[in-house]
Residue, then its C-alpha position, 0 to 999 in steps of 0.5 A: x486466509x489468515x485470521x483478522x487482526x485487530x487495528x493498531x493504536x499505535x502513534x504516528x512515527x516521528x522520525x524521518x528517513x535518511x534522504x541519502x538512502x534507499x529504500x526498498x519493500x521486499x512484499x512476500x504473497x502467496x503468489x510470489x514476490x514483488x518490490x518497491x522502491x519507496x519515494x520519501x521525497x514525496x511523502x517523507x511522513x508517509x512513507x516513514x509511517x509504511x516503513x516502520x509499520x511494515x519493520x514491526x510486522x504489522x502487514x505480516x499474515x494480511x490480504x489483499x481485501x479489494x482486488x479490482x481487475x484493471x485498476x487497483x489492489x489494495x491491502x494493509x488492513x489488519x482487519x480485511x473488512x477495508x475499514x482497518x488501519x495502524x490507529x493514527x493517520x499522516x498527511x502528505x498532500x500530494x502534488x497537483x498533476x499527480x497520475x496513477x499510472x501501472x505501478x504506482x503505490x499509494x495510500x487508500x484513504x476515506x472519501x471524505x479525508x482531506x487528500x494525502x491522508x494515510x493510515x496502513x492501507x495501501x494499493x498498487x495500480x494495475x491500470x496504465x492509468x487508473x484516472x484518479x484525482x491527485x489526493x493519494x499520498x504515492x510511497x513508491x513505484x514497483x520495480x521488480x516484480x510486477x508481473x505478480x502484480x498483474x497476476x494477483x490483479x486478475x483474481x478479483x470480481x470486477x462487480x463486487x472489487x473483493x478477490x475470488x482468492x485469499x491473496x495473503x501478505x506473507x512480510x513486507x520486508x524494508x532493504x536499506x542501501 
């Protein structure tokens, strides 16, 4: 497992994406590769924020610190304690009727948060459902590679959500067509 790293204490990117474009995140583990094809139509301001954190390495050599069998894995703090993130927070509100289905990426944000708040921390559900309220702001659905998902999903300890493995982030990789 990588050494924590401290959080950022950057700013929240101003730029938007280019709406014409594709945008993929290549996600490299140590127990293989999965990718996601980004959505900034439903969170323009949060998924730029993924995309430049993920450009500037930040997710590079972190883990997957929640792995919950049949419902999530989480990772994108720097810190692996689940408190850590980029130092500043986006808000896209998702719509309401929003599902988590197997696939989907989202941002973890605090309970108390207003929904759509985001920091670094993301999950992908490994549920076909995972039941949750619309307040998670979605980034993308995994297109390839979901397989490793799934597999990277049955090393965690359903009572206490932390995985029996380091599952470490190698890069996250953007591809832009």
């Amino acid at each position: 497992q990588p050494e924590p790293k401290p959080e950022g204490t950057g700013a929240a990117p101003t730029a938007i994406l280019d709406a014409t474009k594709t945008y993929r995140a290549a996600v490299s583990t140590s127990c293989g590769s999965f990718t996601i094809t980004l959505d900034p139509k439903a969170s323009p301001k949060t998924v730029a924020s993924f995309v430049a954190l993920a450009e500037d390495g930040f997710y590079d050599k972190t883990v997957f610190h929640r792995i919950v069998p049949d419902f999530v894995i989480q990772g994108g703090d720097p810190t692996a304690t689940g408190t850590g993130g980029p130092g500043y927070t986006t808000v896209d509100t998702p719509k309401a009727g929003t599902t988590y289905t197997h696939g989907t990426v989202a941002m973890a944000k605090g309970g108390a948060e207003p929904p759509g708040t985001a920091g670094s921390q993301f999950f992908v559900v490994t549920a076909a459902d995972a039941g949750l309220p619309a307040e998670y702001a979605v980034i993308g659905t995994v297109t390839d590679g979901l397989d490793v998902v799934d597999r990277i999903g049955l090393l965690g300890d359903p009572t206490t959500e932390l995985p029996m493995q380091a599952v470490v982030i190698d890069s996250i990789e953007i591809e832009i067509s």
